[in-house]
PASEBA-1860 file (N, C-alpha, C; in nm, 3 decimals):
! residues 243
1> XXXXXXXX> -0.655/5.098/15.882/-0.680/5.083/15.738/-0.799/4.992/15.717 ~ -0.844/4.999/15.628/-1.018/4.901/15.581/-1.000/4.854/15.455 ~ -1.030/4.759/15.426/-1.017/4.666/15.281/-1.117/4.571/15.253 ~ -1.184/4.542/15.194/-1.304/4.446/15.213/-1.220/4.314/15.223 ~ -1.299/4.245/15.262/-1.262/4.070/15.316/-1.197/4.021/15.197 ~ -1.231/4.009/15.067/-1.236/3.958/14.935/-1.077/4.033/14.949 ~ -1.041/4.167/14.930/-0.933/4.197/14.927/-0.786/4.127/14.998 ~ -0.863/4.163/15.144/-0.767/4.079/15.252/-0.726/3.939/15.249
9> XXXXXXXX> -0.824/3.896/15.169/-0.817/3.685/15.117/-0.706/3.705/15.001 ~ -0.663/3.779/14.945/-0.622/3.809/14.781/-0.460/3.811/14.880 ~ -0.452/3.851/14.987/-0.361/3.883/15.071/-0.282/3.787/15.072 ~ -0.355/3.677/15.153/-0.366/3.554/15.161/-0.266/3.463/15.078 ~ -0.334/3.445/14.947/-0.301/3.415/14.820/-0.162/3.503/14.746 ~ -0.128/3.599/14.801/-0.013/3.687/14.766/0.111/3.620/14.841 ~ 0.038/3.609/14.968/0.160/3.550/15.100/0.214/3.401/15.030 ~ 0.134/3.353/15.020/0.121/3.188/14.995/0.233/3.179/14.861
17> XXXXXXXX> 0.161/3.278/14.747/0.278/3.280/14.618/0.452/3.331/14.646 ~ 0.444/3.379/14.804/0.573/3.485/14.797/0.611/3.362/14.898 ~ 0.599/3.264/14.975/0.623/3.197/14.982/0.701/3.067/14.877 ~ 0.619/3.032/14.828/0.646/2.930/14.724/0.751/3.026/14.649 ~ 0.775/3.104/14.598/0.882/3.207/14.552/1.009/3.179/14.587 ~ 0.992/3.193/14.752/1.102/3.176/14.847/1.170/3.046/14.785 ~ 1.080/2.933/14.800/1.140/2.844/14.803/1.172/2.786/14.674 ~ 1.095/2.784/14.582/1.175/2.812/14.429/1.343/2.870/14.437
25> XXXXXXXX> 1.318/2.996/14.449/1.448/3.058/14.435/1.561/2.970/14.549 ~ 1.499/2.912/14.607/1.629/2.895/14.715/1.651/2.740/14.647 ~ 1.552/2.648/14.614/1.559/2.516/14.548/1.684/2.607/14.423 ~ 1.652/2.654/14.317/1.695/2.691/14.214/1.864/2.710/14.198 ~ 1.871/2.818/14.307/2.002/2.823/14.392/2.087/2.748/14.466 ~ 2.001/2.646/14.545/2.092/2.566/14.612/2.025/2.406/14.539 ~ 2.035/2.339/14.439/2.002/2.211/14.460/2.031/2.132/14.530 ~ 1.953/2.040/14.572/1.968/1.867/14.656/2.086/1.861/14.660
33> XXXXXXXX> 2.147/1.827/14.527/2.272/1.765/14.426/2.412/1.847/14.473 ~ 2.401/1.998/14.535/2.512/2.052/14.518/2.626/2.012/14.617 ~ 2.582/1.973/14.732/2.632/1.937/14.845/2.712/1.820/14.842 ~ 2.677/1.708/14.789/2.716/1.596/14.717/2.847/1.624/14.585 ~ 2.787/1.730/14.523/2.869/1.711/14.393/3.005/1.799/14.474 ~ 2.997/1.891/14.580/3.106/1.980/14.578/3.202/1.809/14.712 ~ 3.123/1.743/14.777/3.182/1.676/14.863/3.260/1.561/14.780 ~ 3.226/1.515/14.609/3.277/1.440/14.513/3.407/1.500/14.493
41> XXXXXXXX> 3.350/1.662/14.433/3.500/1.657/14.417/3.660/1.691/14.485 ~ 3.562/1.698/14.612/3.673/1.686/14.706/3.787/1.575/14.771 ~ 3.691/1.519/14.771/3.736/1.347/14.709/3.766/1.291/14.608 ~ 3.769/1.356/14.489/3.864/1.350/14.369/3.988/1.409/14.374 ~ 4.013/1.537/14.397/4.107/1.578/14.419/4.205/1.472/14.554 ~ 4.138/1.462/14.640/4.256/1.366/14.723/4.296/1.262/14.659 ~ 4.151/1.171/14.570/4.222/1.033/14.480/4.323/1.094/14.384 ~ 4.299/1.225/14.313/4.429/1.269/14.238/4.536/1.260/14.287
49> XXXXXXXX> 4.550/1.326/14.365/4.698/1.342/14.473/4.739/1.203/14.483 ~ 4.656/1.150/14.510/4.727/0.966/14.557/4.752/0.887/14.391 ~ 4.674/0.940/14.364/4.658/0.875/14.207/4.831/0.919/14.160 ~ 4.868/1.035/14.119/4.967/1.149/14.105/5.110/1.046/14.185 ~ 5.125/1.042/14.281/5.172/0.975/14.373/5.191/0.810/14.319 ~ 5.083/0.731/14.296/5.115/0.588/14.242/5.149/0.592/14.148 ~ 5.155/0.710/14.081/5.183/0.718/13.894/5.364/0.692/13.918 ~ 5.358/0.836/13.982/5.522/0.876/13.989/5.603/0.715/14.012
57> XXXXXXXX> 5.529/0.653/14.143/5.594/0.533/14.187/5.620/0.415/14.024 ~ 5.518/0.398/13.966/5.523/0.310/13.896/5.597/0.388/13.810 ~ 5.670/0.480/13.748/5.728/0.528/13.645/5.836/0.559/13.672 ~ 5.896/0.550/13.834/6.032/0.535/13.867/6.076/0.369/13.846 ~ 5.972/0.257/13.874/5.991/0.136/13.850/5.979/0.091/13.743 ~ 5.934/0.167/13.624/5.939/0.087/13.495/6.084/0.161/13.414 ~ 6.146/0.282/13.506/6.252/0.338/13.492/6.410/0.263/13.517 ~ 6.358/0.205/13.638/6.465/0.132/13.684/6.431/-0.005/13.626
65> XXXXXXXX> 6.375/-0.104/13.574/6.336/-0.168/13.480/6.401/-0.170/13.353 ~ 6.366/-0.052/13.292/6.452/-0.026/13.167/6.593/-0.019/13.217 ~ 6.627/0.055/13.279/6.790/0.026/13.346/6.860/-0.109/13.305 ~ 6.776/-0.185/13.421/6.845/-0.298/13.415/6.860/-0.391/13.322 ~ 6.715/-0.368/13.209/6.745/-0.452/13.067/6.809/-0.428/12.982 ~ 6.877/-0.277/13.024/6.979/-0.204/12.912/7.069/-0.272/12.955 ~ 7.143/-0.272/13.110/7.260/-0.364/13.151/7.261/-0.526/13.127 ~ 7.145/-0.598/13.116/7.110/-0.733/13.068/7.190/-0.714/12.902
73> XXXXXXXX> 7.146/-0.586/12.849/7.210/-0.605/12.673/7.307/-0.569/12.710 ~ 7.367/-0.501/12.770/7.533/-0.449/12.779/7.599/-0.601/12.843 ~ 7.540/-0.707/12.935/7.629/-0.792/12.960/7.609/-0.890/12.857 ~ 7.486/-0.888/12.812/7.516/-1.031/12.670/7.592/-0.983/12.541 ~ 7.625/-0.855/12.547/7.655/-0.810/12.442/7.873/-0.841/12.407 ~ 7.891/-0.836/12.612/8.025/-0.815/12.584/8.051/-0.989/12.606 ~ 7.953/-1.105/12.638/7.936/-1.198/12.660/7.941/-1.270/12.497 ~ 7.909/-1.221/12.421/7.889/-1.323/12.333/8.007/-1.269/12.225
81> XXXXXXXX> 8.074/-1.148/12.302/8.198/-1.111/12.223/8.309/-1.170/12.254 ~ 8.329/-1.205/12.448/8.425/-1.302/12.441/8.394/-1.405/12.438 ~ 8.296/-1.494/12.372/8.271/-1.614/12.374/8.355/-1.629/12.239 ~ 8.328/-1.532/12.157/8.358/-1.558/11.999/8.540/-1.502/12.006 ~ 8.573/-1.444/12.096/8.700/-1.399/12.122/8.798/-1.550/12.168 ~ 8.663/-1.621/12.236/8.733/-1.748/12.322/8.751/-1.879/12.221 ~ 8.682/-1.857/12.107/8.656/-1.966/12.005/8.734/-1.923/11.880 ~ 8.800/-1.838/11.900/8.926/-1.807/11.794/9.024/-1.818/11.849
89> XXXXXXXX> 9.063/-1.799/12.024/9.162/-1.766/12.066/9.238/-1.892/12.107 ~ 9.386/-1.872/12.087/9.494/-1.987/12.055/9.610/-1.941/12.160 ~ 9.549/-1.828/12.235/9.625/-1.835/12.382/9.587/-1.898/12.441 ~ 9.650/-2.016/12.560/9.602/-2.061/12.669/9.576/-1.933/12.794 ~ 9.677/-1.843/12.821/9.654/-1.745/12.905/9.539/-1.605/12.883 ~ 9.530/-1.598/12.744/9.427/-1.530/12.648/9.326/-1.613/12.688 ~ 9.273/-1.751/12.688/9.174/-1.804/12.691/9.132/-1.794/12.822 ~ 9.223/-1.806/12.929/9.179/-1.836/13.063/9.118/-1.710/13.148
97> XXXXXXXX> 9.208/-1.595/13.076/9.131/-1.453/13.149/8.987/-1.443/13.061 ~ 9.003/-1.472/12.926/8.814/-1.461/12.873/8.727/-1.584/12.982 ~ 8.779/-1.663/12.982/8.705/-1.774/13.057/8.620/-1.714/13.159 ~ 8.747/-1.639/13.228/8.683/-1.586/13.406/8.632/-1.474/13.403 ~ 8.633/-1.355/13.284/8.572/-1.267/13.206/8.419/-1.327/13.200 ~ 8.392/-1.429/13.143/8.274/-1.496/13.095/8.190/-1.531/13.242 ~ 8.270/-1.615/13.285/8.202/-1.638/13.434/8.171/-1.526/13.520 ~ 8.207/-1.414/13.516/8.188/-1.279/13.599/8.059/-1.199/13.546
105> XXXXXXXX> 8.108/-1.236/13.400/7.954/-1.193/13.291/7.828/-1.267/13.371 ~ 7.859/-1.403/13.368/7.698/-1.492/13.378/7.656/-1.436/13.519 ~ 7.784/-1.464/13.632/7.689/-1.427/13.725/7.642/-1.245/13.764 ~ 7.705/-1.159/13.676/7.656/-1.029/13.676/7.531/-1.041/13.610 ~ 7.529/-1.149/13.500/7.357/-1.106/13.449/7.251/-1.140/13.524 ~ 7.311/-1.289/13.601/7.224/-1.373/13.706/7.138/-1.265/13.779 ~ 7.278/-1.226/13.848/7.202/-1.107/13.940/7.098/-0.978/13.902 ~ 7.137/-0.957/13.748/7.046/-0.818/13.698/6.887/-0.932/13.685
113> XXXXXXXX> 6.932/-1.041/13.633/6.796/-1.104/13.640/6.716/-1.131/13.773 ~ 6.821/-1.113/13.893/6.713/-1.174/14.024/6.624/-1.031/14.020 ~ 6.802/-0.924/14.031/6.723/-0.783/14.006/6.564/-0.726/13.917 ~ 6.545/-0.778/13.818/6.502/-0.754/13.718/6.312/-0.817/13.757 ~ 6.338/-0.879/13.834/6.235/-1.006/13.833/6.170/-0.936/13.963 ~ 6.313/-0.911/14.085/6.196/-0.854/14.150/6.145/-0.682/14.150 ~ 6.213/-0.640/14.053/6.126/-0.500/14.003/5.994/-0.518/13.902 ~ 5.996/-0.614/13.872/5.883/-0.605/13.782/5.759/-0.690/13.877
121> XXXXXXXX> 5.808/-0.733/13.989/5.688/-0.828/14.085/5.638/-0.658/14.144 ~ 5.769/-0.546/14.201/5.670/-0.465/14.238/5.635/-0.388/14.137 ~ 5.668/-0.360/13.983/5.628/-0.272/13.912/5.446/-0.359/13.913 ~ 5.422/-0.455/13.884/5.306/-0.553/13.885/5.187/-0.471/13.991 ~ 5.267/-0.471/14.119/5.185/-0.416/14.225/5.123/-0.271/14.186 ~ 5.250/-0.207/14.146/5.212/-0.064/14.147/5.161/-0.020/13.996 ~ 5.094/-0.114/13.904/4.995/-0.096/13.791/4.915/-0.143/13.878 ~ 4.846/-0.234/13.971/4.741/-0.276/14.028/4.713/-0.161/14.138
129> XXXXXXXX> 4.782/-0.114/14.181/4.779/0.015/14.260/4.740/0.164/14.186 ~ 4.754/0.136/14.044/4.703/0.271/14.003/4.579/0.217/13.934 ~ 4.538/0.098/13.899/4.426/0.054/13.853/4.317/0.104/13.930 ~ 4.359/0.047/14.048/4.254/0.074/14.180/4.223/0.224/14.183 ~ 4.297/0.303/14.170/4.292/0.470/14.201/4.228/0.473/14.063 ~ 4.244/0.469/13.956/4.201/0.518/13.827/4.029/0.469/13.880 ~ 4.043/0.356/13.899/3.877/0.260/13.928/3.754/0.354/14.026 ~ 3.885/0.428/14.100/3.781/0.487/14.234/3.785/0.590/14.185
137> XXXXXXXX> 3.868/0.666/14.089/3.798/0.821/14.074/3.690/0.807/13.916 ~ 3.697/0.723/13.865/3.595/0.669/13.721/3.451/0.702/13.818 ~ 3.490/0.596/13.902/3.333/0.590/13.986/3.260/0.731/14.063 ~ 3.377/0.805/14.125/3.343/0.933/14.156/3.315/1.055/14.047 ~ 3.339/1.028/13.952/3.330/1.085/13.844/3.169/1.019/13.776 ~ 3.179/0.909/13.797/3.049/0.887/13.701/2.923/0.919/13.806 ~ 2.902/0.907/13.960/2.826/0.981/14.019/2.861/1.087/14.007 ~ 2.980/1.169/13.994/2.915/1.293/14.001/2.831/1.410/13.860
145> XXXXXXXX> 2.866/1.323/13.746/2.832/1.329/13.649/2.638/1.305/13.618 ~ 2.601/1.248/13.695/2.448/1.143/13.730/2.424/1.267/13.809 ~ 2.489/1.289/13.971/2.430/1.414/14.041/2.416/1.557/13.973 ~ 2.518/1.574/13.866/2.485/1.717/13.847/2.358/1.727/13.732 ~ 2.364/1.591/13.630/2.242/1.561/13.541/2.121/1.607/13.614 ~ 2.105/1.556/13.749/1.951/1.574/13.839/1.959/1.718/13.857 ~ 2.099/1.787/13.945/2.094/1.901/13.939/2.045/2.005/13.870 ~ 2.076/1.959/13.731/2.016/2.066/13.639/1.911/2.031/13.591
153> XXXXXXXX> 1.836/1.944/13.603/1.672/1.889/13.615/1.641/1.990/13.717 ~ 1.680/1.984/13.836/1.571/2.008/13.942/1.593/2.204/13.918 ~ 1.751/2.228/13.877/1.726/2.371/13.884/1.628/2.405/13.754 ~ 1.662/2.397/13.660/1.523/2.399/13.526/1.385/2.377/13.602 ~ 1.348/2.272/13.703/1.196/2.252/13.757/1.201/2.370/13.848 ~ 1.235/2.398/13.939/1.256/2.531/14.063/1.248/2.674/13.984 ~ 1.343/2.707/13.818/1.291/2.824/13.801/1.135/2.806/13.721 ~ 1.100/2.698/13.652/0.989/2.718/13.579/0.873/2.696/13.673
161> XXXXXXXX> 0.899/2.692/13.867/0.783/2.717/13.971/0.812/2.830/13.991 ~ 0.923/2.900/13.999/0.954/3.008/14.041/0.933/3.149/13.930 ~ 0.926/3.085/13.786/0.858/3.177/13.725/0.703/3.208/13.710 ~ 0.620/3.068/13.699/0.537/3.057/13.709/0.449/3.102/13.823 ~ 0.517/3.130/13.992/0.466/3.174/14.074/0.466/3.331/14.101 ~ 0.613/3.351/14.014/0.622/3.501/14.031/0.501/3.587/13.982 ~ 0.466/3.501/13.779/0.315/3.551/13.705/0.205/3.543/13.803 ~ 0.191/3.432/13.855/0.063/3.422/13.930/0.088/3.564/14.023
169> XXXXXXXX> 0.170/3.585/14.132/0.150/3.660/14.226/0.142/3.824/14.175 ~ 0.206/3.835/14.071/0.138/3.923/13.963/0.045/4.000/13.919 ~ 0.007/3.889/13.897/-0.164/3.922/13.844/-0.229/3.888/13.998 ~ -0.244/3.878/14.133/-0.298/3.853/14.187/-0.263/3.974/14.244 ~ -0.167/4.026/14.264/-0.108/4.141/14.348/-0.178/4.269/14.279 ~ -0.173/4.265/14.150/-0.273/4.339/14.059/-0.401/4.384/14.100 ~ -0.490/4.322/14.184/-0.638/4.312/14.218/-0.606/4.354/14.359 ~ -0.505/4.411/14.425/-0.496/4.442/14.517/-0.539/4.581/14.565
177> XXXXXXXX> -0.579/4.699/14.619/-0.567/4.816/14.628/-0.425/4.829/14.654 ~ -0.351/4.986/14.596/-0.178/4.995/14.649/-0.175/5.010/14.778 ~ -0.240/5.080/14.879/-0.223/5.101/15.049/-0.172/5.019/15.090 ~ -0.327/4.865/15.015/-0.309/4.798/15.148/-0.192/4.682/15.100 ~ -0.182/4.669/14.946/-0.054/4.608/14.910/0.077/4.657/14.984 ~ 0.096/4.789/14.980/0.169/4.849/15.050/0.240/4.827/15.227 ~ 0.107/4.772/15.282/0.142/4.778/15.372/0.192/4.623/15.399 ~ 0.101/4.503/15.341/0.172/4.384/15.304/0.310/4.345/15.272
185> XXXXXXXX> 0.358/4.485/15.210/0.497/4.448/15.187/0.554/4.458/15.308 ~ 0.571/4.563/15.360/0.641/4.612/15.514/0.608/4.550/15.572 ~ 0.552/4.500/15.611/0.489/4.351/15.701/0.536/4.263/15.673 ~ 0.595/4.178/15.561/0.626/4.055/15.446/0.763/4.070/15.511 ~ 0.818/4.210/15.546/0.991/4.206/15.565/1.045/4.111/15.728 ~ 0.896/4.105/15.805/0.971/4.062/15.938/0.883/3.949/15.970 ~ 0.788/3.921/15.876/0.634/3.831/15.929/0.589/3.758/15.778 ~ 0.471/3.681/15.780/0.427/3.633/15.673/0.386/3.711/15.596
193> XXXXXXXX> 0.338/3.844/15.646/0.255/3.911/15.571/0.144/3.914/15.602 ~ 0.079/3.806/15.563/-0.071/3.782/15.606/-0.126/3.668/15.620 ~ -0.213/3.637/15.677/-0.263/3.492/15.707/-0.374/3.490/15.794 ~ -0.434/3.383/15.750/-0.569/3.320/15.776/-0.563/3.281/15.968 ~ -0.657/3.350/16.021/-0.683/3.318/16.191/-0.773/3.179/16.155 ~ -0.707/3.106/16.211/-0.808/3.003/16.205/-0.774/2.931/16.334 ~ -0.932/2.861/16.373/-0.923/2.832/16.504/-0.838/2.837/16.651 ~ -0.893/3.050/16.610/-0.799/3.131/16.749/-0.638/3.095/16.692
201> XXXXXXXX> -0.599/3.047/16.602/-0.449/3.087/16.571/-0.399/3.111/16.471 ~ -0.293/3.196/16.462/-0.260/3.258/16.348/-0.163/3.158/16.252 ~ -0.222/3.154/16.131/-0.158/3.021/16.057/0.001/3.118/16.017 ~ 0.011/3.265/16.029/0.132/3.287/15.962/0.279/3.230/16.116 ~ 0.244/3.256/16.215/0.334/3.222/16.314/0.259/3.079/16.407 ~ 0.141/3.021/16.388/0.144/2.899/16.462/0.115/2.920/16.619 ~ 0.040/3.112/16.656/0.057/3.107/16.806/-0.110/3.146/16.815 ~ -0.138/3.066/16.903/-0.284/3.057/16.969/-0.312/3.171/17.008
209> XXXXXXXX> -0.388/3.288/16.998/-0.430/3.456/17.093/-0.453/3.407/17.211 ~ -0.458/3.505/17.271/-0.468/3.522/17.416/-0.634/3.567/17.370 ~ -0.709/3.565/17.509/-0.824/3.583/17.496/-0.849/3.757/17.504 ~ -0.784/3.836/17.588/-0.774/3.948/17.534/-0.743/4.001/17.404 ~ -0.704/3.920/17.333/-0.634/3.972/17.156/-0.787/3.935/17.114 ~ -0.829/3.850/17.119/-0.916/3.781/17.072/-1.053/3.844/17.083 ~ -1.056/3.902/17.213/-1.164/4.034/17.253/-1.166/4.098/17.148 ~ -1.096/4.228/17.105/-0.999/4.302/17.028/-1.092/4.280/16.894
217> XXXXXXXX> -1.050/4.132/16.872/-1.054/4.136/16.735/-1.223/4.115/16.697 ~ -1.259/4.073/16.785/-1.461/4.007/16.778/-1.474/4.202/16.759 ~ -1.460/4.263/16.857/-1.498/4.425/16.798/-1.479/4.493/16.699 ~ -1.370/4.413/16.633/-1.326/4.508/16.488/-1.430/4.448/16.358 ~ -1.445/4.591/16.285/-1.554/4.562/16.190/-1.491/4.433/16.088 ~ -1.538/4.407/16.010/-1.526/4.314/15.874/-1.425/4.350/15.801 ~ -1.407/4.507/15.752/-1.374/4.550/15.668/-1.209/4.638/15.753 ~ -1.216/4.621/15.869/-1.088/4.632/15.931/-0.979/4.531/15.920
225> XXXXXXXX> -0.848/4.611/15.917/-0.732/4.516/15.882/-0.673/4.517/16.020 ~ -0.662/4.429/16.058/-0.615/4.387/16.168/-0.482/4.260/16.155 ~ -0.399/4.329/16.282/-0.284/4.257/16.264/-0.275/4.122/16.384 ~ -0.147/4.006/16.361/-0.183/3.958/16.471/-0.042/4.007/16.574 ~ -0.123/3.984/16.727/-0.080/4.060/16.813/0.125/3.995/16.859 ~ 0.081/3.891/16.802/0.243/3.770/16.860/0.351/3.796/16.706 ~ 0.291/3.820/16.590/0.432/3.818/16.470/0.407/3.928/16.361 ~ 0.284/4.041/16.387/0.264/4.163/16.353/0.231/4.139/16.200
233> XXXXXXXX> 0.137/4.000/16.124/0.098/4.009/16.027/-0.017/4.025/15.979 ~ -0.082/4.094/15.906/-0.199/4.132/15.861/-0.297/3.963/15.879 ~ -0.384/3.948/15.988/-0.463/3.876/16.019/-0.614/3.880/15.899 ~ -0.611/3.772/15.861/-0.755/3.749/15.738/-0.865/3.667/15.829 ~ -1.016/3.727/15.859/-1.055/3.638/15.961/-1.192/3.577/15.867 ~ -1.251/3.454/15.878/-1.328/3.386/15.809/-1.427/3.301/15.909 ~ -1.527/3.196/15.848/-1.590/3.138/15.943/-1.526/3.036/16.040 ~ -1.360/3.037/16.013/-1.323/2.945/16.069/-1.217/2.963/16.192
241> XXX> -1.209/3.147/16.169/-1.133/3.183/16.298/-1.148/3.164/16.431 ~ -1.307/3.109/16.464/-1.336/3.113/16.566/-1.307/3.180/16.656 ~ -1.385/3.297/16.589/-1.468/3.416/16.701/-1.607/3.436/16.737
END
């Protein structure tokens, strides 16, 4: 195939935009941010579970809590009935069973109070235990809230390169003849496409010719399209290929 030089440079400039394309679309698609935000909330969900877990704990202890201050009113209640039972009463044997009635009261409340005192030392713990969990998923939450903000910065910047490169390659692909566009594409599927030989190497794969390739190519006219021999992409040769 033959294309003038000017054409084959336009090549060039096609490769370069379908490049930058690439990577638009793949920025656009995958942000920085996503990797982070999906590893946040994976780690939210476990602080849930634990979170879920310290809740339950503290709400069986403010359960059994209430318990015992209901039994605190049930013993002052029957307490201050035989007190007033004991301050009317004109039995000596009437008086002596309220007496020991009364004393069975104090030390049943004694005990709901040791009870009482030390459920609320661990109910204490286990509000400081869900503080802490509430504290650590706030924070995972407010980074991940900040990461997805950038996220959708950077995807908004990635499509407005990625639109912007698509127009350019466009109108550049436009000034192309169809053949040799044509054949750029089928080439584009396994290789750069096309690219600049510059000093004996091909900038689309990075491999130096052999001096036989290099023969090859000093014989081919100007206006010949020539491929390179190591990644099969349409080779663009200039004053700097050094041939």
């Amino acid at each position: 195939m033959n294309a003038s030089p000017a054409d084959q440079r336009r090549l060039v400039e096609v490769a370069q935009l379908d490049a930058r394309i690439r990577q638009a679309d793949n920025a656009r698609k995958n942000p920085p941010q996503a990797a982070r935000v999906q590893e946040l909330l994976g780690r939210r969900q476990e602080l849930s579970q634990e979170l879920a877990t310290r809740l339950g704990t503290r709400d069986d202890l403010r359960t059994e809590l209430s318990r015992i201050e209901s039994d605190v009113a049930v013993v002052d209640a029957r307490a201050a009935r035989d007190a007033g039972r004991l301050a009317a009463s004109t039995n000596s044997k009437e008086a002596q069973g309220l007496e020991s009635e009364l004393g069975a009261l104090a030390r049943r409340k004694s005990d709901l109070e040791d009870a009482e005192l030390a459920v609320m030392e661990r109910l204490e713990l286990a509000d400081a235990a869900v503080a802490e969990q509430e504290a650590l998923i706030a924070a995972i939450n407010a980074e991940g809230a900040e990461l997805s903000a950038e996220g959708k910065r950077a995807v908004a910047e990635a499509t407005a390169a990625f639109d912007g490169a698509t127009r350019d390659r466009a109108a550049i692909a436009g000034g192309v003849p169809a053949d040799l566009l044509a054949l750029y594409d089928r080439l584009a599927v396994r290789s750069a496409g096309a690219a600049f030989l510059r000093r004996r190497t091909c900038e689309g794969c990075h491999m130096v010719l052999a001096g036989t390739d290099l023969q090859v190519l000093r014989q081919a006219g100007e206006n010949d399209v020539v491929t390179c021999p190591e990644c099969g992409c349409i080779l663009v040769r200039d004053d700097e290929s050094g041939l």
